[in-house]
Every structure is written in C-alpha cells, then in structure tokens.
N, CA, C and O of each residue as an XYZ file, in Angstrom:
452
protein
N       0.836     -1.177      0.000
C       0.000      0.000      0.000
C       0.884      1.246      0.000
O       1.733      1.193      0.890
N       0.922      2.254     -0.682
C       1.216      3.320     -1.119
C       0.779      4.415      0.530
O      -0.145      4.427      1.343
N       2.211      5.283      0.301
C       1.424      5.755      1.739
C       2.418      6.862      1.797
O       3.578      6.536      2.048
N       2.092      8.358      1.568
C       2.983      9.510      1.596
C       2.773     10.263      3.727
O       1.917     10.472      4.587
N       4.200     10.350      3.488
C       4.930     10.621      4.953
C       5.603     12.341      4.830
O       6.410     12.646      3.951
N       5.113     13.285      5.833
C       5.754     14.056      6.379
C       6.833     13.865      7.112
O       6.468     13.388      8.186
N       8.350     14.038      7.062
C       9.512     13.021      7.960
C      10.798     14.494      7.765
O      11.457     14.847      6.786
N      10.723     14.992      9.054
C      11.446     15.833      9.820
C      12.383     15.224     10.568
O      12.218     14.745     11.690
N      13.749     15.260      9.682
C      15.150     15.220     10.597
C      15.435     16.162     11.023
O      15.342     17.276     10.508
N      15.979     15.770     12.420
C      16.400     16.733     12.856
C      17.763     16.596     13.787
O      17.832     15.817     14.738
N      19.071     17.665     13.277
C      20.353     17.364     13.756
C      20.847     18.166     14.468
O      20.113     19.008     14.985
N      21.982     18.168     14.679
C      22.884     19.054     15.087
C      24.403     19.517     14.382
O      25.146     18.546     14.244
N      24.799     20.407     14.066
C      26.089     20.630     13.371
C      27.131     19.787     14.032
O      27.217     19.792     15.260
N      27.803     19.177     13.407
C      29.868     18.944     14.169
C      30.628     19.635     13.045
O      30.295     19.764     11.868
N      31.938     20.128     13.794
C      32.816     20.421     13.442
C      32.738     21.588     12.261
O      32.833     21.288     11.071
N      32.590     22.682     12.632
C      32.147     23.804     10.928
C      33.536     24.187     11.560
O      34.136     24.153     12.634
N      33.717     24.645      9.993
C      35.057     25.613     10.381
C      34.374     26.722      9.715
O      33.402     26.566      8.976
N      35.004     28.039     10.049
C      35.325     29.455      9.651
C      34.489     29.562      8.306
O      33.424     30.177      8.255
N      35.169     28.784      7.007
C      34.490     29.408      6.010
C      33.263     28.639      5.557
O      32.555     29.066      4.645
N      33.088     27.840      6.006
C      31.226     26.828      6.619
C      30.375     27.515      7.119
O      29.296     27.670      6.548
N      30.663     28.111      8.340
C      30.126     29.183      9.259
C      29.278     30.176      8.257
O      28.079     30.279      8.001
N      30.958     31.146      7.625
C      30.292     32.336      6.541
C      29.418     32.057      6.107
O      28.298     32.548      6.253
N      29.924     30.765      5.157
C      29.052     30.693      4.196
C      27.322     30.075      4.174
O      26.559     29.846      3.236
N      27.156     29.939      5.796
C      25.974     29.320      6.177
C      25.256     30.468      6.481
O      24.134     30.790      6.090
N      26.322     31.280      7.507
C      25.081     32.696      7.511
C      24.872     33.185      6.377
O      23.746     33.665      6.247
N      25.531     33.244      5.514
C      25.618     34.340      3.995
C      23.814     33.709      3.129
O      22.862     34.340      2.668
N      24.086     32.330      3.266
C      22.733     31.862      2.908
C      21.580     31.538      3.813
O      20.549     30.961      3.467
N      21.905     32.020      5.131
C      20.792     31.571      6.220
C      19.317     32.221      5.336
O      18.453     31.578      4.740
N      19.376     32.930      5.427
C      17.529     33.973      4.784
C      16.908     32.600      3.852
O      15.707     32.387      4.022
N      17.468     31.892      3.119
C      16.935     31.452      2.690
C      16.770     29.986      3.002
O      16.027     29.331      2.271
N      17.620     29.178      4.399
C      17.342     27.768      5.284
C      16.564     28.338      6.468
O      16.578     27.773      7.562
N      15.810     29.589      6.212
C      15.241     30.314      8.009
C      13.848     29.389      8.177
O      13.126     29.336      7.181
N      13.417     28.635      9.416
C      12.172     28.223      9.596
C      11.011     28.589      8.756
O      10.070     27.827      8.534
N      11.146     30.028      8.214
C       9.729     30.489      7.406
C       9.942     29.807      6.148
O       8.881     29.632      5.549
N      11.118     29.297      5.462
C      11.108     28.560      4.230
C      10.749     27.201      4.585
O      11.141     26.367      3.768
N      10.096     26.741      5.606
C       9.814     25.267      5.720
C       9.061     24.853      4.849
O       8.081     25.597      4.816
N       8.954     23.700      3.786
C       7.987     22.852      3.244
C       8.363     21.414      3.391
O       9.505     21.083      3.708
N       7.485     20.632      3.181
C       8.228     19.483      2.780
C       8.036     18.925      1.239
O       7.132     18.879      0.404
N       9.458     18.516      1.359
C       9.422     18.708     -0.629
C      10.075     17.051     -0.853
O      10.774     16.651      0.079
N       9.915     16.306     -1.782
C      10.790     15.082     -2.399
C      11.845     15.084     -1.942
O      12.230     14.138     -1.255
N      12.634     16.188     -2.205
C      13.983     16.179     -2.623
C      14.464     16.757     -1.063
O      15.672     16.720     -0.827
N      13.660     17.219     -0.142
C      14.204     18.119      1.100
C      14.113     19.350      1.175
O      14.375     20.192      0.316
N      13.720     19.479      2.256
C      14.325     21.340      2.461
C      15.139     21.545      3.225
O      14.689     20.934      4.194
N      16.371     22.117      3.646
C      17.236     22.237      4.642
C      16.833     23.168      5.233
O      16.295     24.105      4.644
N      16.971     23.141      6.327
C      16.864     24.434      7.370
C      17.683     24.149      8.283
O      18.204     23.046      8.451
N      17.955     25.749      9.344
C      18.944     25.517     10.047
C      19.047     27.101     10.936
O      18.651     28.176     10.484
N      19.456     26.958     11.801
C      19.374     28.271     12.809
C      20.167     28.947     12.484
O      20.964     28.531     11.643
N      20.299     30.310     13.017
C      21.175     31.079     12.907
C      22.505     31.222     13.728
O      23.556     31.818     13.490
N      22.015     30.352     14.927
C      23.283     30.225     15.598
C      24.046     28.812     15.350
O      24.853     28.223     16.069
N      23.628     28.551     14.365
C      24.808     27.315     13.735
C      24.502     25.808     14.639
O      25.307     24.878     14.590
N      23.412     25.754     15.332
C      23.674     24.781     16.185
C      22.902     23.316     15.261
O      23.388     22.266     14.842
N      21.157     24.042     15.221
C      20.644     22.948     14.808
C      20.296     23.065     13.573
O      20.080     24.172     13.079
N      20.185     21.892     12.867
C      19.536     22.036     11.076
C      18.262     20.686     11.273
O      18.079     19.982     12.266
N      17.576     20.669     10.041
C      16.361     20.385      9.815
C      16.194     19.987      8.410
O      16.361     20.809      7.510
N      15.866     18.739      8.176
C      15.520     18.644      6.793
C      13.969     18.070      6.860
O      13.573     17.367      7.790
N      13.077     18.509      5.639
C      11.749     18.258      5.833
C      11.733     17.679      4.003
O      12.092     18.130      2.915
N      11.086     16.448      4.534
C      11.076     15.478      3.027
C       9.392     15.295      3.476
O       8.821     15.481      4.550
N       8.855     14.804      2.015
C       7.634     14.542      1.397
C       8.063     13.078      0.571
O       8.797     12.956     -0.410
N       7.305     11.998      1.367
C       8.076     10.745      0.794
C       7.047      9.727      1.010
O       6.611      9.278      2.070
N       6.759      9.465     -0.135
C       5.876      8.294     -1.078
C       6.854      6.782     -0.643
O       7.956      6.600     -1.160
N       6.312      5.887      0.265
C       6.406      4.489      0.562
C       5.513      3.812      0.505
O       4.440      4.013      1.075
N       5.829      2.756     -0.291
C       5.156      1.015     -0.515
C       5.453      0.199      0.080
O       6.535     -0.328     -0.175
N       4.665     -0.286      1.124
C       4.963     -1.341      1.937
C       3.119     -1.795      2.326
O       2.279     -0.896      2.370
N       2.739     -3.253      2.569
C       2.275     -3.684      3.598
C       1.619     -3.081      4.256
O       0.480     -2.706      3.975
N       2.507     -2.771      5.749
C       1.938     -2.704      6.715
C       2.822     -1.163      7.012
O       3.963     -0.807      6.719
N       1.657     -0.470      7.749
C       1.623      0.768      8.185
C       2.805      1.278      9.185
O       3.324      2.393      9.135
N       3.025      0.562      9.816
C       4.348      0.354     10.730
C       5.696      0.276      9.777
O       6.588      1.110      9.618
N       5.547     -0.789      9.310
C       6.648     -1.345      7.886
C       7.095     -0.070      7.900
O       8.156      0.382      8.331
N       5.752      0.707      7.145
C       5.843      1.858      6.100
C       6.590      3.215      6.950
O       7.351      3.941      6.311
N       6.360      3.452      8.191
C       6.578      4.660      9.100
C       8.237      4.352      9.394
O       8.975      5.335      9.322
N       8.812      3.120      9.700
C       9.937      3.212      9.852
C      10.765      2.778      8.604
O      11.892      2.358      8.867
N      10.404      2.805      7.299
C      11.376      2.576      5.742
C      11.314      4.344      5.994
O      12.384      4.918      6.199
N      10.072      5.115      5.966
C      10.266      6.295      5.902
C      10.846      7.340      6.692
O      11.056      8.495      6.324
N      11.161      6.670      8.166
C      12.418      7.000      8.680
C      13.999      7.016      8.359
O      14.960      7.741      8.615
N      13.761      5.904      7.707
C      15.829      5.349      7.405
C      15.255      6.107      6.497
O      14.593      6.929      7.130
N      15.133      6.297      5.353
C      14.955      7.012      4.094
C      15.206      8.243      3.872
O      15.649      8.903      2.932
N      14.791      8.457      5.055
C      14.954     10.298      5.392
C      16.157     10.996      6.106
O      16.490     12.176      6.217
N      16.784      9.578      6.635
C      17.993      9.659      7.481
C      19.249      9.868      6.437
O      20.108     10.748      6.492
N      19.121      8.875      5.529
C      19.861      8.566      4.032
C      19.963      9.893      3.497
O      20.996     10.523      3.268
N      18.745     10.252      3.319
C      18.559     11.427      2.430
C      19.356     12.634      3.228
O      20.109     13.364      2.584
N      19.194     12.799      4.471
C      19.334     13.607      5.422
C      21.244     13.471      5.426
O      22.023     14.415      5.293
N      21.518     12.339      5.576
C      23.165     12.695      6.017
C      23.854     12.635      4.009
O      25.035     12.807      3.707
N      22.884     12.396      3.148
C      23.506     12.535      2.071
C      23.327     13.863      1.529
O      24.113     14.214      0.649
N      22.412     14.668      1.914
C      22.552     15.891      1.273
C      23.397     17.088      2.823
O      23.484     18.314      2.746
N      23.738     16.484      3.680
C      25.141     17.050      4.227
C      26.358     16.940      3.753
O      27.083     17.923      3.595
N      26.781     15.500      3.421
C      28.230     15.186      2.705
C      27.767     16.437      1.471
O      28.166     17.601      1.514
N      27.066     16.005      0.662
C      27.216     17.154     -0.534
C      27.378     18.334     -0.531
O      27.754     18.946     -1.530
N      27.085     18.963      0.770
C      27.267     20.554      1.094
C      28.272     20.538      1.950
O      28.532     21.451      2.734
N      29.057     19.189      1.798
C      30.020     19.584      2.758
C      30.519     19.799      4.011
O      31.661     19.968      4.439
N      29.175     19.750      4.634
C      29.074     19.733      5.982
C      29.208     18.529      6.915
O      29.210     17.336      6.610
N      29.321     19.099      8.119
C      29.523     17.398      9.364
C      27.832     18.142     10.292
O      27.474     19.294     10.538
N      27.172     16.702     10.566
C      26.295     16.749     11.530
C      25.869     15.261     11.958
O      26.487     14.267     11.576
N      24.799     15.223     12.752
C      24.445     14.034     13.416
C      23.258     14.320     13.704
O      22.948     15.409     14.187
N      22.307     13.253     13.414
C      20.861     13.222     13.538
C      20.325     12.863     15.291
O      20.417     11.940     16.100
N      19.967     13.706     15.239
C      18.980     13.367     16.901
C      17.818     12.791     16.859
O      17.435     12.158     17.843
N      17.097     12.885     15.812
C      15.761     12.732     15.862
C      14.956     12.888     14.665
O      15.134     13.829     13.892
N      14.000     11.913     14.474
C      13.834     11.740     12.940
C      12.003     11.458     13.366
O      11.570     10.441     13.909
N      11.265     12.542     12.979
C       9.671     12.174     13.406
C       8.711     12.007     12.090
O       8.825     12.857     11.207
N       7.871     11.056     11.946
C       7.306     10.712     10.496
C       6.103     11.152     10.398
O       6.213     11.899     11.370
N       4.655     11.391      9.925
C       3.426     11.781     10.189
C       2.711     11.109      8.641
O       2.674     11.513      7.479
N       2.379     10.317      9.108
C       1.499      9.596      7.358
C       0.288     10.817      6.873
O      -0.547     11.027      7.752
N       0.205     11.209      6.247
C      -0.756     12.120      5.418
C      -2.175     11.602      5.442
O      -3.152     12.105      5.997
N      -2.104     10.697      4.858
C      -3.112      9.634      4.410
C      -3.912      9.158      6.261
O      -4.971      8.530      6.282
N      -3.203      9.578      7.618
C      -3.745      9.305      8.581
C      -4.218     10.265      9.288
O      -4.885      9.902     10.257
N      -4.079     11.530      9.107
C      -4.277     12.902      9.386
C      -5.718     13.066      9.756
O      -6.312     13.046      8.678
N      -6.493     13.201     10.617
C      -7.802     13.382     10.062
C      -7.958     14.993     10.381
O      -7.343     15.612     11.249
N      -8.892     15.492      9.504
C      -9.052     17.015      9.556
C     -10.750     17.632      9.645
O     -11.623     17.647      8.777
N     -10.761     18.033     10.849
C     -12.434     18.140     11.443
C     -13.007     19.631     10.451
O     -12.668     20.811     10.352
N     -13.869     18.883      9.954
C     -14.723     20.040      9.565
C     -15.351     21.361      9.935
O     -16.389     21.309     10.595
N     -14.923     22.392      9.640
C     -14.969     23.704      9.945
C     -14.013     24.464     11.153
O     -14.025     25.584     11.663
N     -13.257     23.346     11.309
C     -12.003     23.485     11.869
C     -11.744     25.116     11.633
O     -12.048     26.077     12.339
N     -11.027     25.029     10.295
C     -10.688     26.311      9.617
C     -11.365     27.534      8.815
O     -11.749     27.290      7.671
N     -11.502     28.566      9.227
C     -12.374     29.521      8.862
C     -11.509     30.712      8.411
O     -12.044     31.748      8.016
C-alpha cells in the first residue's frame, strides 16, 4: 500500500570551520524556519546560531503494513538527510527523525475559517 509521509530530521552541526560558518550565515535567509515545506527532494533548514539544522522530506512508501511503512520512511529520510550534508560539505548528526502519514491525518470540519 502506497502511503505519503511528512519526515522531519532533525540534527545538530559537528565540526564547521570558519568558512562553513560564513558561508551558512551568507545563505541563512533562505534555510530560516519560514522557508519550511516538505518537498521530495528536502528542504534544509537551520538556525542562525549554527547549532541545529532540519531537513523536511515529502516521501511516497510502498509497503504492507503501516508500521513497515513509518519506519522505511524514517531510514529514508535519514539517508537522504546525512547525504545531502556530505554534498554541502558539511559534518552533523541526527537526533531525531519524526514521520506523520498524510493519508492518517484526520481534519475536522470547519475546523478552519
């Protein structure tokens, strides 16, 4: 069964040096909490005081069983998560990785006005 996941890593920086730093504030405006979505491919985010970052994936899993499905879409996001650090170059470590199935959401009517 087909089953799309909201899946928020969430890390901490190791080791930045000097021109990591710069070049993280130089682009912070655009990793700031208000750019959050969750997208396929990730969104990075990350504080301004260099401590914590955030990646928010939108991720389509086939599995079975609902459980199966919540923790493939954990490692998946972890993968995704420490592979688009090596590519930027960066060092971090995941603390915490939270999943939310879409498809389980329920949303009360007239909730929103």
């Amino acid at each position: 069964m087909i089953r799309n996941f909201r899946t928020t890593v969430r890390g901490r920086f190791t080791d930045l040096d000097d021109t990591q730093r710069a070049s993280l504030h130089a682009a912070q405006e655009d990793h700031d909490m208000f750019a959050a979505h969750f997208t396929p491919e990730g969104t990075f985010l990350y504080t301004p005081e260099l401590v914590k970052y955030q990646h928010r994936f939108l991720l389509t899993i086939d599995e079975a069983s609902p459980d199966d499905a919540e923790v493939a879409a954990g490692i998946h996001a972890e993968e995704l998560s420490d592979a688009d650090l090596a590519a930027r170059g960066l060092g971090g470590r995941i603390v915490d990785v939270s999943s939310v199935c879409i498809e389980d959401v329920k949303v009360r009517s007239g909730a929103r006005r």
